[in-house]
LOKETOR-595005 format. One record per atom (N, C-alpha, C): z, y, x. Coordinates in steps of 0.1 Angstrom, whole numbers, plus 2048, in hexadecimal, padded with zeros to 3 digits. Each point is the difference from the previous one (the first is absolute). Example, Ala and Ser with C-alpha at 12.3 -4.5 7.8 and 13.67 -1.06 7.14 Angstrom:
residues 2
84E7C7884;80080C7F7;80080C809;7F980B7FC;80080B809;80880B7F8;
//
This chain:
residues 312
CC8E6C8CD;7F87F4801;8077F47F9;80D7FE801;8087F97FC;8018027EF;7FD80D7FD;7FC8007F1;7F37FA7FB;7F9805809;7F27FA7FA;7FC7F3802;8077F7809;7FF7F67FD;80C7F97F5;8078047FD;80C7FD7F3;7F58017F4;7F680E801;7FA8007F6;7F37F57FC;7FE7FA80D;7F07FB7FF;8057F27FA;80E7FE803;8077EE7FC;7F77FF7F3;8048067F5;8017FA7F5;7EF7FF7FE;7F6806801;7F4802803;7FC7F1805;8077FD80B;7F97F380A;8067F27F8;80C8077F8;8057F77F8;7F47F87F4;7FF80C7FC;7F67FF7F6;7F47F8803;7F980280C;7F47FD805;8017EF803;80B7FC800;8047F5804;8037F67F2;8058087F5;8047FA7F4;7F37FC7FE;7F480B801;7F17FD7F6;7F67F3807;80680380E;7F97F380A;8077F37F7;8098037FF;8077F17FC;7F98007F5;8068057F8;7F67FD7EF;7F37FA804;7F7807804;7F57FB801;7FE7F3804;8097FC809;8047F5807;8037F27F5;8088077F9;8077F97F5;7F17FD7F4;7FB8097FF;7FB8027F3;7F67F17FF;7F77FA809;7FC7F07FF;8077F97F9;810801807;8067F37FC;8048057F3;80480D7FC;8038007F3;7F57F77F7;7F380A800;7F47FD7FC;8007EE7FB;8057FA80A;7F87F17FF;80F7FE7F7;80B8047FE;80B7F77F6;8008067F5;7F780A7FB;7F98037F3;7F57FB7FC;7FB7F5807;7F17FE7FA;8057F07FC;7FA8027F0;8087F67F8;7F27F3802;8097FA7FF;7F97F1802;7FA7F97F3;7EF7FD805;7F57FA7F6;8077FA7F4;7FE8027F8;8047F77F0;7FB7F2802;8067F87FF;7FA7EF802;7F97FE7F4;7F67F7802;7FB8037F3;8007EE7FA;7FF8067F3;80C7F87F6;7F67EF800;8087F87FE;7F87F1800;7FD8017F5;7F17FC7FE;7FB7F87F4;8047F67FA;7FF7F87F6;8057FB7F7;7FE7F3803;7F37FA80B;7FE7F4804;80A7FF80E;7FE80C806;80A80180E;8107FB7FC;80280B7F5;8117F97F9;8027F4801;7F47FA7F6;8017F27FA;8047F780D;7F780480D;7FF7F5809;81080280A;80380B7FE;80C806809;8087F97F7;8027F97F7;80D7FA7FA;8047F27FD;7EE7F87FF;7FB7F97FE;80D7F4803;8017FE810;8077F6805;80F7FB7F3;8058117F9;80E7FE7FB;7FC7FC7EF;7F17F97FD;8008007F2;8047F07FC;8017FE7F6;8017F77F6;7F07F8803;8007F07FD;7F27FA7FF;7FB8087F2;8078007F5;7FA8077F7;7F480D800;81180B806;7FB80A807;7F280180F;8027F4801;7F580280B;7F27FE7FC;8007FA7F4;7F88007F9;7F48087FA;80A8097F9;7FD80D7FC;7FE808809;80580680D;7FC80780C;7F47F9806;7FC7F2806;7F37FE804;7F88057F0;8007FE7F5;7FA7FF7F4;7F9813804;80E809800;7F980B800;7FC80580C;7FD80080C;7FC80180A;7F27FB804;7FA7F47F8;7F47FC800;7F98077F4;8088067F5;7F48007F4;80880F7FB;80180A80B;8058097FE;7FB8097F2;7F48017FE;7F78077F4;8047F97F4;8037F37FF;8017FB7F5;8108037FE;80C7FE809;80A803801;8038107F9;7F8805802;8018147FC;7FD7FC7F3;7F97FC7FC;8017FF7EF;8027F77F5;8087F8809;8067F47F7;80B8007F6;8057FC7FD;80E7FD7F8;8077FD80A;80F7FF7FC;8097F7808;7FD7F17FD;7FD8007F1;7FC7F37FB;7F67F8802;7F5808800;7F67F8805;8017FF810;806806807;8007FE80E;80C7F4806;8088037F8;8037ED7FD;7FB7FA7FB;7F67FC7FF;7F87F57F6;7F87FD809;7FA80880B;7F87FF80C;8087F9806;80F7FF809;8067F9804;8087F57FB;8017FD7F3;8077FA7FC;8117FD7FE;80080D800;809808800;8088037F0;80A808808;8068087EF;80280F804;7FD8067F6;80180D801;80E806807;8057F97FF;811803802;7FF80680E;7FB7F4805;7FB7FD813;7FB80B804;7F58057F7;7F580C80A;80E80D7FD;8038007F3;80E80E806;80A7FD806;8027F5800;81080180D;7F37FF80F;7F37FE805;7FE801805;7FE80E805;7FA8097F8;7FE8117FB;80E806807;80D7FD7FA;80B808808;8047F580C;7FD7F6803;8067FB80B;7F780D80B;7F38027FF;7FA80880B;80480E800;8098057F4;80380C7FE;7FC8097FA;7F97FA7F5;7FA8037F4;80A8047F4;8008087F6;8088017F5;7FC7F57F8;7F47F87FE;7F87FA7F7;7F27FE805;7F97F57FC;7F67FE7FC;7F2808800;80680C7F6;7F280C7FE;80080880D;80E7FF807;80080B80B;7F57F9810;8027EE801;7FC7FD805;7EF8047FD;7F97FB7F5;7F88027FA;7F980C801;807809802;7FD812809;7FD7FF809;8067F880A;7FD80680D;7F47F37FF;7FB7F1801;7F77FA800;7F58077FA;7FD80A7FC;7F88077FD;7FD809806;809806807;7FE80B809;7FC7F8809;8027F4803;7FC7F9813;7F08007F9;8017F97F0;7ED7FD7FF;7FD808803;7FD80D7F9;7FC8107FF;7FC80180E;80A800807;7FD809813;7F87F4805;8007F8800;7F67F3802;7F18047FE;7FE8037F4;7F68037F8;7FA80B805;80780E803;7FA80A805;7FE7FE80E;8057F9809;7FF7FB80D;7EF7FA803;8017F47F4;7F17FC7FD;7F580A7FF;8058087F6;7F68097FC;7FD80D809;804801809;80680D809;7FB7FC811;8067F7801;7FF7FA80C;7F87FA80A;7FF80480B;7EE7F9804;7F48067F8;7F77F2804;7FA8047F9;7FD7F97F3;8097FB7FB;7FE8007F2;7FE7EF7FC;8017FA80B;7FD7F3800;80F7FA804;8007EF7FE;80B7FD805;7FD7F8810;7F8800802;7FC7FB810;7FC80C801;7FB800814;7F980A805;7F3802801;7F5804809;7F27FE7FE;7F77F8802;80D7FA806;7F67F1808;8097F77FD;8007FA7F3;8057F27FA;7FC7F5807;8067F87FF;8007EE803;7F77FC7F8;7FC7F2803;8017FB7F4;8077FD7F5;8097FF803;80B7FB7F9;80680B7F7;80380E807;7FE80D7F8;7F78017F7;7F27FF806;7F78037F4;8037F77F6;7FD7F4802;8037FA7F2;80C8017F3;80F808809;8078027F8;7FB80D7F7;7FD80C806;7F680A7FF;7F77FC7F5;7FE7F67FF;7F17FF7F8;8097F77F2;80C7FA7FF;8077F97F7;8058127FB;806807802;80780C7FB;7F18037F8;7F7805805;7F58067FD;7FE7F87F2;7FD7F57FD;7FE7F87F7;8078007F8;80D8007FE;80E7FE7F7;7FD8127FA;7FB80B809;80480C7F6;7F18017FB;7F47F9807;7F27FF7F1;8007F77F8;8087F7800;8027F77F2;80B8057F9;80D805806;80580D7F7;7F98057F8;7F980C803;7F480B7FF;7FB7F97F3;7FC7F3803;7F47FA7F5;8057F77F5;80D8017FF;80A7FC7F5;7FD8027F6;8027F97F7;7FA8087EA;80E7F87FC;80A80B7FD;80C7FC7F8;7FA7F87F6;7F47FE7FA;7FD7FE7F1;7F97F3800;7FE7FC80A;7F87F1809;8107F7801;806807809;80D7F6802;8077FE7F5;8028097F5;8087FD7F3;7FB7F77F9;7F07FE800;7F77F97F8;7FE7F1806;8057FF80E;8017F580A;80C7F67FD;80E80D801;80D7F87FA;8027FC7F5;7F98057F5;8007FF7F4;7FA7EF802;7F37FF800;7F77F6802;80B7F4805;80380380B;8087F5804;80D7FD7F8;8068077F6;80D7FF7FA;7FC7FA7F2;7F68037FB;7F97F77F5;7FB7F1802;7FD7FC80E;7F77F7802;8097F47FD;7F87F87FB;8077EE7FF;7FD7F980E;7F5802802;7FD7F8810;7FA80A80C;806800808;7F980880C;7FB7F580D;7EF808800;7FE7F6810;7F980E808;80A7F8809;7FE80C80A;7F77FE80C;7F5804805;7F27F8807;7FF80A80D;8017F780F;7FC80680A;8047F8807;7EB80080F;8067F8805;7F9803809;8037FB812;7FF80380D;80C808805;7FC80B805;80980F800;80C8057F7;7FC7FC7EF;8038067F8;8087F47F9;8017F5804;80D7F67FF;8098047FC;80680880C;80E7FE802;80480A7F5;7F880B7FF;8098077F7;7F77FE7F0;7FB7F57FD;8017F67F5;80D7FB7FE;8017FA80C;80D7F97FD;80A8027FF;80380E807;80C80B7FC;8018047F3;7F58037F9;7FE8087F5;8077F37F4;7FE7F6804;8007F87F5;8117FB804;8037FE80D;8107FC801;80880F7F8;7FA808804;80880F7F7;8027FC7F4;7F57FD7F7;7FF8027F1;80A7F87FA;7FA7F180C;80A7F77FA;80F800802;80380B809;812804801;8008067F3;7F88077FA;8008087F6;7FD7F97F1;8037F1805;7FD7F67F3;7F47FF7F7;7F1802806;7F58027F7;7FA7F080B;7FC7FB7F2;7F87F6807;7F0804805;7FF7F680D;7FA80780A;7FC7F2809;7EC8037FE;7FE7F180A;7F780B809;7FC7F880B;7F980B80E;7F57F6803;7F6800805;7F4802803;7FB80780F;8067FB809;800804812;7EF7FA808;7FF7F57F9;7F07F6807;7F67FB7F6;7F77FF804;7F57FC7F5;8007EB801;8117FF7FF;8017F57FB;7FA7FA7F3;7FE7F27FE;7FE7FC7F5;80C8017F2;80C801806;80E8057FA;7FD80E7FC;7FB807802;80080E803;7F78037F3;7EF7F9803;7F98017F3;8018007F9;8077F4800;8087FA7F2;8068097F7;80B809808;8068087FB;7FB80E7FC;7F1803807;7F88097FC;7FD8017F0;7FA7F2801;7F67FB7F2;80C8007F4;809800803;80B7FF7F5;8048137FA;7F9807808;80080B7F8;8008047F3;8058037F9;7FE8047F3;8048107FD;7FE8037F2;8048117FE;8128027FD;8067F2803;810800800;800806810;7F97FF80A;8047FF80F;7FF810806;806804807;7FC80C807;7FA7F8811;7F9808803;7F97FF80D;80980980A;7FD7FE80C;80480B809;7F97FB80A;7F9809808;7FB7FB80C;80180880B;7FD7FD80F;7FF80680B;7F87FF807;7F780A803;7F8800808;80080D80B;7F77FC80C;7FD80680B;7F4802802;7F8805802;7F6801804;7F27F67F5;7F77F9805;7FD7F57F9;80A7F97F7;8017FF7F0;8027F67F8;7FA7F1801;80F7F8805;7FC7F2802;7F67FC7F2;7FD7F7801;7F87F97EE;8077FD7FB;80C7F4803;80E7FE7F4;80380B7FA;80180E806;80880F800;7F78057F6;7F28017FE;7F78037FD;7FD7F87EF;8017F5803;8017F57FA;8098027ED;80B800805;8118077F9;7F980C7FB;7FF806807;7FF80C7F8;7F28067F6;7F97F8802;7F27F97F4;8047FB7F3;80A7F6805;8057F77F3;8088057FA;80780A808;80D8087F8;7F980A7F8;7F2808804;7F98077FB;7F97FB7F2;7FE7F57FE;7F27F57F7;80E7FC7F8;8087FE804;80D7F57F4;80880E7FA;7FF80B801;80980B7FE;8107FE806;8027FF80C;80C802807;80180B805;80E8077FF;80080B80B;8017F980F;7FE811806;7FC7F880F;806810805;8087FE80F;80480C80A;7F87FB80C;7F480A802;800800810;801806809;8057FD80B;80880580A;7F580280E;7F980A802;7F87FE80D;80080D809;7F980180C;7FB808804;7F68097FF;7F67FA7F5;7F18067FD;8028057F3;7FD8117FD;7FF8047F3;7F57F97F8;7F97FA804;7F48007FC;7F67F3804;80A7F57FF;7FD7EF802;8017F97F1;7F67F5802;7FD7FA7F1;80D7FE7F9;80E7FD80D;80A7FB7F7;80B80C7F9;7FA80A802;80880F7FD;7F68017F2;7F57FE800;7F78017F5;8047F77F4;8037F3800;8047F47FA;80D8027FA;80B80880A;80E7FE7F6;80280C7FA;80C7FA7F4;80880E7FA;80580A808;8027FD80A;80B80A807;7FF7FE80D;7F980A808;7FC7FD80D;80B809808;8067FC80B;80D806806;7F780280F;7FC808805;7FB80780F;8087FF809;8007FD809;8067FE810;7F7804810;80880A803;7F280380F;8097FA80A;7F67F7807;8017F780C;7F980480F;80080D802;7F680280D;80A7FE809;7F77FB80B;80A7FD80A;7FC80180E;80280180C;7F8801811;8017F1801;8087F67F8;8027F280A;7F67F77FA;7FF7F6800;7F67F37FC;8027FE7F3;8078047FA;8067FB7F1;80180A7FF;8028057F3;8038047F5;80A8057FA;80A8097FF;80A80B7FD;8057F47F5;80D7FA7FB;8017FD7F3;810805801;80580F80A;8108037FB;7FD8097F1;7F3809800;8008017F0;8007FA7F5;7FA7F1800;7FD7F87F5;8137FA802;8067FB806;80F7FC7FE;80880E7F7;7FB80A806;80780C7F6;7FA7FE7F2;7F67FD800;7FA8017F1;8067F17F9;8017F5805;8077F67FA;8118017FE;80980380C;8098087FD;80480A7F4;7F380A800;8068077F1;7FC8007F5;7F47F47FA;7FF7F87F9;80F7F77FD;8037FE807;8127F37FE;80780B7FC;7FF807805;810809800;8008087F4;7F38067FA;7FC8067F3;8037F77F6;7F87F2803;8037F67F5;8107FC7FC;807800808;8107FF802;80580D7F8;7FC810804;80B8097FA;7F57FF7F3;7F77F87FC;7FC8057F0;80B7F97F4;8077F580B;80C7FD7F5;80D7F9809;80280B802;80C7F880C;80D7F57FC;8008047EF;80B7F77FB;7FE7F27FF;7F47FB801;7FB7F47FD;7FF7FA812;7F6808803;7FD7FC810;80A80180D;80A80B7F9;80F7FF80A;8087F77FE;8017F67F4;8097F57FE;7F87F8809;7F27FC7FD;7F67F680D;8087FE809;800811809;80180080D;80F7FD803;80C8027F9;80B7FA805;7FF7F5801;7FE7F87F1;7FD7F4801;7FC7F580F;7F5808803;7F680080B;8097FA80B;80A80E804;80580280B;8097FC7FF;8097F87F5;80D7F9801;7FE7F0801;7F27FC805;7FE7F37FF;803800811;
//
């Protein structure tokens, strides 16, 4: 008996080793299971994670690219100092201050953030950037996006070249719009004139204003703005610019209004909108790249302007 229990030891031994294992085998289990990969900050997350330790310069350029990330992915170093007012120098010591080798490497990954952005839009939900039941306030942004990519859409490279051109020949420009379509009269013509082309404006059906109508000749370029109904001064201009041989750009909403009929060079803008007024974030994009066209058609002339400009 005393043998057979000597014998059964190592047996109960055993049975005792496998309980334990088993025992063990959880905790083994959990100090082999490797821990989630963090997943890597984006390029705006960086920017803002460092933000506090930059330069005013530097800080410059980091708000600069975090607001205008898409233009940031395919900029220069140079021109993206020129946005800030900057020197190129700045955006690469800014580039390795975040731990960048350079400039182009920053410039990689700002592209990778647009990119996943992009397919997020495109992928995401349902396809909109609000949900199904907008605001007001949604809709209307809703309905500014919508408008900016059908006046995209309805773009003629061959209109706008024929538009800059027009304005880069002209001796006199009057630029005509008025109610609504004022203000970005009067933008249009403070631009040009950063851009050193003389330039009078035409905002009211002042007696000042006529005046300056009637003085049309085929030295003058026209430009006008309209919305919906063509005021009669608006209407007016662009008769005389038609009868005296002036060129003329018009700028409207309506393919197919008398004053699209009347000028050289009719530029389209869509304005739909849910609110009481009238969409005009497309028509600012269309005045915007009217300027900015007219500027890179000779930058060596119009870039001395703008220092000029900005060292006063």
């Amino acid at each position: 008996m005393k043998q057979a229990a000597v014998l059964d030891a190592p047996a109960d031994k055993a049975v005792k080793n496998k309980t334990s294992a088993k025992a063990d085998s959880p905790i083994k289990a959990r100090k082999t299971v490797k821990p989630e990969a963090e997943k890597p900050l984006t390029l705006s997350e960086l920017i803002r994670s460092r933000l506090d330790g930059c330069s005013r310069a530097q800080r410059d350029v980091a708000l600069y690219i975090i607001d205008h990330l898409e233009e940031s992915a395919f900029q220069t170093a140079e021109q993206l100092a020129a946005q800030v007012q900057t020197s190129s120098s700045t955006v690469v010591r800014f580039s390795q201050a975040l731990g960048f080798e350079g400039f182009p490497e920053l410039q990689t990954a700002a592209r990778e953030e647009y990119r996943a952005e992009r397919r997020e839009q495109e992928t995401g939900g349902n396809g909109t950037l609000f949900g199904l039941d907008p605001t007001a306030a949604e809709s209307s942004v809703m309905a500014d996006q919508i408008n900016i990519e059908e006046t995209a859409r309805r773009m003629d490279r061959a209109t706008f070249d024929a538009a800059i051109e027009a304005i880069t020949g002209a001796r006199n420009i009057l630029v005509v719009g008025t109610d609504q379509m004022a203000f970005f009269a009067s933008y249009m013509r403070h631009m040009l004139m950063l851009l050193d082309h003389r330039c009078e404006l035409v905002a009211s059906p002042s007696q000042d204003s006529i005046s300056r109508v009637a003085r049309i000749d085929e030295d003058t370029l026209v430009i006008t703005f309209c919305a919906g109904r063509p005021h009669t001064i608006v209407t007016r201009a662009m008769r005389l610019a038609n009868t005296r041989g002036a060129k003329s750009i018009a700028i409207t909403d309506a393919s197919m209004s008398e004053i699209a009929k009347l000028s050289s060079h009719h530029i389209y803008y869509s304005s739909t909108s849910p609110s009481f007024v009238r969409s005009h974030t497309a028509l600012l994009g269309i005045v915007q790249g009217l300027v900015h066209g007219l500027y890179d058609s000779n930058t060596d002339v119009y870039g001395g302007r703008i220092r000029a400009y900005r060292g006063k």
